[in-house]
C-alpha positions as CSV (number, residue, x, y, z in Angstrom):
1,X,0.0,0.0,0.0
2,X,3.1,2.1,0.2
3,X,3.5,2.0,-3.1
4,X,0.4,2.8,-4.2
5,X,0.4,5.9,-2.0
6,X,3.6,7.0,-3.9
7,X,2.4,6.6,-7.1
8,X,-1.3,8.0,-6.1
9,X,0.6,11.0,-4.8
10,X,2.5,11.7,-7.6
11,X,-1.1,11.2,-10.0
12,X,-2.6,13.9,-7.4
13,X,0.0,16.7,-7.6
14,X,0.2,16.5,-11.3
15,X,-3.6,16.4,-11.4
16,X,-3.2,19.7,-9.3
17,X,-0.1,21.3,-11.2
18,X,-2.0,21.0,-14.6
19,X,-5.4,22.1,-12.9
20,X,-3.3,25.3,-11.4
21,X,-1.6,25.7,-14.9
22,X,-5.7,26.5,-16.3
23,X,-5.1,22.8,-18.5
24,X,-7.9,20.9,-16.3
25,X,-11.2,22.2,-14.9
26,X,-11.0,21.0,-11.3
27,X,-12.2,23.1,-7.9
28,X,-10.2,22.7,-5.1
29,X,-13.1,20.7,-3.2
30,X,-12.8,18.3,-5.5
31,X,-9.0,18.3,-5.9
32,X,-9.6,18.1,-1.8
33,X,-11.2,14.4,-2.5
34,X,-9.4,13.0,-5.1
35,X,-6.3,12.9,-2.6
36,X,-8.4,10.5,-0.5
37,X,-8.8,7.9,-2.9
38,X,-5.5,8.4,-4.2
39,X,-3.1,8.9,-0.8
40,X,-5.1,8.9,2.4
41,X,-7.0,5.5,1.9
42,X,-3.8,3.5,0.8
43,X,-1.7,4.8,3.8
44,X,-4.8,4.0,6.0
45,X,-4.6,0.7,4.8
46,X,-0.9,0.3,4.8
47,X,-1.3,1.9,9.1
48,X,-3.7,-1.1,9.4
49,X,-1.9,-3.8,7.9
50,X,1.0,-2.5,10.6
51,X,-1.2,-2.7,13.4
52,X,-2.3,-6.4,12.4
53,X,1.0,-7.5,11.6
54,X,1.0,-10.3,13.7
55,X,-3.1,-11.1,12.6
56,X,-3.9,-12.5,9.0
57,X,-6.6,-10.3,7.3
58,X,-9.4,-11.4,6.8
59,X,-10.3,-12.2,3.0
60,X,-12.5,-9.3,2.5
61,X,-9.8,-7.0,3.2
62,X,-6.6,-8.7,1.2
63,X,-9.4,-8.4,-1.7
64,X,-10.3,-4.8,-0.9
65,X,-6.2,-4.2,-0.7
66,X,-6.1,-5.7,-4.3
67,X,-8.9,-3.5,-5.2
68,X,-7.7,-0.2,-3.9
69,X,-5.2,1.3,-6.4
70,X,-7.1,0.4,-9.5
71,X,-10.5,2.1,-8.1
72,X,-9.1,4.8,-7.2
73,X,-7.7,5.1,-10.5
74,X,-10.8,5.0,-11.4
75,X,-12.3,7.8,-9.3
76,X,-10.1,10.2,-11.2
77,X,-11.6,9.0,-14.5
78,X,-14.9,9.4,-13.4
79,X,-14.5,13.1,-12.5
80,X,-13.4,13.3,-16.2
81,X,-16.8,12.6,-17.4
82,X,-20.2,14.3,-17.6
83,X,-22.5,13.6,-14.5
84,X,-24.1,10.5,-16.1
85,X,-23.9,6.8,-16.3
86,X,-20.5,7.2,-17.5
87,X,-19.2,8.6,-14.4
88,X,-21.2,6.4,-12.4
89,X,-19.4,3.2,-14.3
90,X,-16.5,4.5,-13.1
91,X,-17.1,5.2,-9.6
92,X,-18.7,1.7,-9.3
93,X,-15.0,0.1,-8.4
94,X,-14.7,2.6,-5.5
95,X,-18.0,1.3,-4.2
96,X,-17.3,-2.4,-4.7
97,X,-13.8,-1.7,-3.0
98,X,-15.9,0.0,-0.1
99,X,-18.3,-2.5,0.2
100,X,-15.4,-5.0,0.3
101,X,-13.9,-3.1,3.5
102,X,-17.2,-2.5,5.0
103,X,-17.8,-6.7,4.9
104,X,-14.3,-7.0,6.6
105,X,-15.6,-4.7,9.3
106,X,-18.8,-6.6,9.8
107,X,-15.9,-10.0,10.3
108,X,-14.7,-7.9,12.2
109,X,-17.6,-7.3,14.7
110,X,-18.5,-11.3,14.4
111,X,-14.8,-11.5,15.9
112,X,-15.7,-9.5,19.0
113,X,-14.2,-5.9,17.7
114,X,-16.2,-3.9,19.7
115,X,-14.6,-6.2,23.0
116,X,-11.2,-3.7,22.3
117,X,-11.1,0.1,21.5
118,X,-8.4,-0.4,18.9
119,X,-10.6,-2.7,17.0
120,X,-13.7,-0.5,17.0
121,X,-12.1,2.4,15.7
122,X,-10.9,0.0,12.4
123,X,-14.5,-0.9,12.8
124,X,-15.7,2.1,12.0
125,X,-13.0,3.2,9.9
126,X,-13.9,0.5,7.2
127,X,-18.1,1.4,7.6
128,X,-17.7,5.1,6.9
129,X,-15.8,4.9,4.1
130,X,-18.9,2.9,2.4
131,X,-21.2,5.8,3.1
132,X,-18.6,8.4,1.5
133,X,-18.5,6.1,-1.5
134,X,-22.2,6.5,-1.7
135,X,-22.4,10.2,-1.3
136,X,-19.4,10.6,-4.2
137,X,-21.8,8.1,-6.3
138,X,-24.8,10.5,-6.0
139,X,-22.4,13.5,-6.8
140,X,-21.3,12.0,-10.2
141,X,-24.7,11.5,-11.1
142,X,-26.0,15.0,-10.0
143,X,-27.9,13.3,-7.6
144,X,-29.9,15.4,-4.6
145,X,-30.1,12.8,-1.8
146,X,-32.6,14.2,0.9
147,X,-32.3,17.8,-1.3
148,X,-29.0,18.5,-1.1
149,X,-27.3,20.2,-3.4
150,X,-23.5,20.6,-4.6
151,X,-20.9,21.3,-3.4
152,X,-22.5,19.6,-0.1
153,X,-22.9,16.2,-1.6
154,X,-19.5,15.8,-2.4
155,X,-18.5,17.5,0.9
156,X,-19.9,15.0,2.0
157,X,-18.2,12.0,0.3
158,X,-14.9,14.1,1.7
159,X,-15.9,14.8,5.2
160,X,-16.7,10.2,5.7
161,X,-13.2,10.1,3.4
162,X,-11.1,12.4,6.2
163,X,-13.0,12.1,9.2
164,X,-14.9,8.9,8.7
165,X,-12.2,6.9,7.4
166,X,-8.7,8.1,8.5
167,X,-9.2,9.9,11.9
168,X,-10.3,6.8,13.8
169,X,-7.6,4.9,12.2
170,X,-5.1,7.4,13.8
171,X,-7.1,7.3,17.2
172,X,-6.6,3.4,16.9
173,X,-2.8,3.6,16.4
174,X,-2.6,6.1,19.7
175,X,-5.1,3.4,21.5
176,X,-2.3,1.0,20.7
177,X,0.9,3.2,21.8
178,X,-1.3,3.9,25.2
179,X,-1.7,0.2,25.4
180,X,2.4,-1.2,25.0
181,X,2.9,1.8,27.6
182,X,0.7,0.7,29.9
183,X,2.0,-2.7,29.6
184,X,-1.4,-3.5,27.7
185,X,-3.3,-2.5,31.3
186,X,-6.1,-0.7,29.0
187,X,-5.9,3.3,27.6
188,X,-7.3,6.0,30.2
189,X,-10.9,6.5,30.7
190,X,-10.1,10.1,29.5
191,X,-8.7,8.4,26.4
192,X,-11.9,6.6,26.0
193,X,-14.0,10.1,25.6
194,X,-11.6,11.4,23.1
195,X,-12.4,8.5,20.7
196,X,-16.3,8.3,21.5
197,X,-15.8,12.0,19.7
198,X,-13.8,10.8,16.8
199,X,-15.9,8.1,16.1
200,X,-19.5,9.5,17.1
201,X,-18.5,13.0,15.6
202,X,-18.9,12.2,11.8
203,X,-22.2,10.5,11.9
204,X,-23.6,13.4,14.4
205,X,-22.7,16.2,12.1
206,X,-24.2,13.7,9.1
207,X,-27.3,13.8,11.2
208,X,-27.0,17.4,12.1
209,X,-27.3,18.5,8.9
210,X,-31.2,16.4,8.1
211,X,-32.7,16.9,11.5
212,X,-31.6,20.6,12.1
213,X,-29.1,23.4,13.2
214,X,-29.1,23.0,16.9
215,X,-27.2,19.6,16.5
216,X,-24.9,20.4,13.7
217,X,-23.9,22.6,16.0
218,X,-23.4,20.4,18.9
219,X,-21.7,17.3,16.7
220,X,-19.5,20.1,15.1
221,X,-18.6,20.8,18.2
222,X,-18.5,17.7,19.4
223,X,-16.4,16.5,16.5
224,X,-13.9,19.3,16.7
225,X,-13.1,18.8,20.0
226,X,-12.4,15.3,19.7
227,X,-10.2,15.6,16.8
228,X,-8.1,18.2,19.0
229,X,-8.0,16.3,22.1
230,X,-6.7,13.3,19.3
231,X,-3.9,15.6,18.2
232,X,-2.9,17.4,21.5
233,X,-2.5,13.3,23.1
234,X,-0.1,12.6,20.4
235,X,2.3,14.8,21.9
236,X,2.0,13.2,24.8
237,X,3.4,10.0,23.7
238,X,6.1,11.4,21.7
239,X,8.6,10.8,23.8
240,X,7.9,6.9,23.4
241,X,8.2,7.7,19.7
242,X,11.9,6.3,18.5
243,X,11.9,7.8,15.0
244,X,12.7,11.6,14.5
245,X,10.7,11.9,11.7
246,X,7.4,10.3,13.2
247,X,7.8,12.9,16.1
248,X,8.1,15.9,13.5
249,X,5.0,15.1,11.5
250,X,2.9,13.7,14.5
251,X,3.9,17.9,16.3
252,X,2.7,18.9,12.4
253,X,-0.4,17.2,12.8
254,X,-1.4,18.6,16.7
255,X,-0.6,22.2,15.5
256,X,-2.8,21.5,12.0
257,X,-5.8,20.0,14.1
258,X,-5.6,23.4,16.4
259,X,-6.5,25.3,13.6
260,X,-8.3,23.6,11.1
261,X,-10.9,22.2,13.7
262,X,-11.1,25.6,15.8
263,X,-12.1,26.9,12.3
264,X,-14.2,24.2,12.5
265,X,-15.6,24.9,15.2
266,X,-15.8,29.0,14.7
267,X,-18.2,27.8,11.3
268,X,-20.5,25.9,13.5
269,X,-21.2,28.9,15.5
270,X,-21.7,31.1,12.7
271,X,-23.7,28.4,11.2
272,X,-26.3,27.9,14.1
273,X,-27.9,31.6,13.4
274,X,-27.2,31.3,9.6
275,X,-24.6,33.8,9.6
276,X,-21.2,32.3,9.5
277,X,-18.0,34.1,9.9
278,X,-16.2,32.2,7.7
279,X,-18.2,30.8,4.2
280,X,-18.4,27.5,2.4
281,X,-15.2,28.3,0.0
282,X,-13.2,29.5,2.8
283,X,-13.6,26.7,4.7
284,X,-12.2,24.5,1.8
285,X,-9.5,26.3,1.1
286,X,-8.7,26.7,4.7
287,X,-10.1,24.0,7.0
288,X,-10.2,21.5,4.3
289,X,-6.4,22.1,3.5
290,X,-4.6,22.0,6.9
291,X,-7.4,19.1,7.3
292,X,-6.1,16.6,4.3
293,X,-2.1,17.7,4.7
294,X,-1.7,19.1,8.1
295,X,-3.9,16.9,10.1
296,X,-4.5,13.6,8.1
297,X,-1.7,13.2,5.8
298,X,0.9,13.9,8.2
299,X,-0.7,12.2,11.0
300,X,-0.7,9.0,8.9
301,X,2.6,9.1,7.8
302,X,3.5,9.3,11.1
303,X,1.9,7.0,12.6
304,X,2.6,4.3,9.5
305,X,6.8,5.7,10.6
306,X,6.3,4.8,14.1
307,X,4.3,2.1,13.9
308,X,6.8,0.6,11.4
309,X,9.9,1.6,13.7
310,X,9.5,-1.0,16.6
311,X,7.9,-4.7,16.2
312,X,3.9,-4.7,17.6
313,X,3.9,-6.3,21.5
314,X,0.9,-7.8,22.3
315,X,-1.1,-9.1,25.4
């Protein structure tokens, strides 16, 4: 999965060169995406394969591992084409892929996942994803689930991509570093809290936005806070952290979080009497930036350097 992270980023930034050079027709929301498919999701796998090294996956998820680069080759495509059945034919890999992760999950629970935080943060990791395939499937085909209109829907398909899919992956590698430190006596109750708001926070704010304002507001809130708490506890472990580098980009990802979600969390105020202080496109360019690279990118590469650094220890 390395690999195909490498080769996905190097697709992405000349995606984004030749869009910045005016010789492709791409908004930065959607540039914003495309890096999921193509870098986030393959180092997410790659984090969990680390994790499980001394566990054979499942074979829903070797297939969904087989899966991944090709589909998300084929996300680009689709965002190539008209919003029709064409683009839809190409997004239909990502889905299968999803599905595939989101039937490992489900093994997963049959296994007794939800027995160990670790395991219920890959849990959820693997089911989100599904639901931001879905949403990115109803945005190539100008879909309006429940009335929504663009650039929402695909917001959407991000928001499960980022904070669906890779932040409880990177609370489930801190759940493991508390664990070997504690000599695998559990993580802190405190600990506990901070991932009931990584993982609760996406499908709240999901939720907020059908049933109405006053819970946006609290699941925004709820959801920035949780993924700022996630950050700030990395710090506390880097001293456990052997590899320079993993310290470096785990710091870059605690300072990133800071901002990105208390802009976050400043929209969801502004929100709540429809008149936010910072708008739609700002948010994008600036939450959704230090989001994918400051927050997610680095924190995964950093947690895929230490994990990688020292061999797993298990009760």
């Amino acid at each position: 999965m390395k690999k195909s992270a490498a080769i996905g980023g190097i697709i992405w930034c000349g995606l984004a060169a030749a869009n910045f050079a005016n010789r492709l027709n791409l908004s930065w929301i959607e540039l914003l995406f495309l890096f999921a498919p193509l870098v986030i999701v393959p180092l997410g796998l790659n984090l969990t394969a680390q994790v499980d090294a001394e566990k054979k996956p499942g074979g829903f998820e070797r297939v969904a591992r087989y899966l991944q680069f090709p589909a998300g080759l084929a996300v680009v495509v689709s965002f190539y084409c008209s919003r029709t059945n064409s683009a839809a034919a190409f997004v239909f890999p990502w889905l299968v892929f999803c599905a595939f992760l989101s039937l490992a999950a489900l093994v997963r629970i049959a296994r007794g996942a939800f027995s160990r935080l670790e395991q219920s943060c890959a849990v959820a990791a693997f089911l989100y994803i599904s639901i931001g395939a879905a949403w990115l499937a109803a945005s190539r085909l100008a879909l309006h689930p429940l009335g929504f209109q663009e650039p929402i829907v695909l917001l959407t398909a991000v928001h499960f991509h980022y904070a669906g899919f890779a932040a409880p992956l990177l609370a489930r590698s801190m759940a493991r570093t508390l664990a070997v430190e504690r000599e695998n006596r559990g993580v802190p109750g405190l600990f506990k809290l901070v991932v009931a708001g990584v993982l609760l926070g996406p499908a709240l704010l999901a939720a907020g936005f059908v049933i109405g304002p006053r819970l946006k507001l609290v699941a925004a809130l709820v959801l920035a806070a949780g993924e700022i708490a996630l950050a700030i506890s990395f710090l506390v472990v880097l001293r456990t952290i052997p590899r320079v580098g993993a310290k470096l980009l785990l710091s870059v990802t605690a300072a990133s979080a800071l901002f990105s979600m208390a802009l976050a969390a400043v929209w969801a105020v502004g929100e709540f009497p429809l008149q936010p202080f910072v708008h739609l496109d700002q948010m994008a360019r600036f939450h959704g930036t230090a989001n994918a690279f400051g927050f997610t990118l680095c924190g995964l590469l950093g947690w895929n350097l230490a994990t990688g650094s020292e061999p797993v220890r298990r009760s």
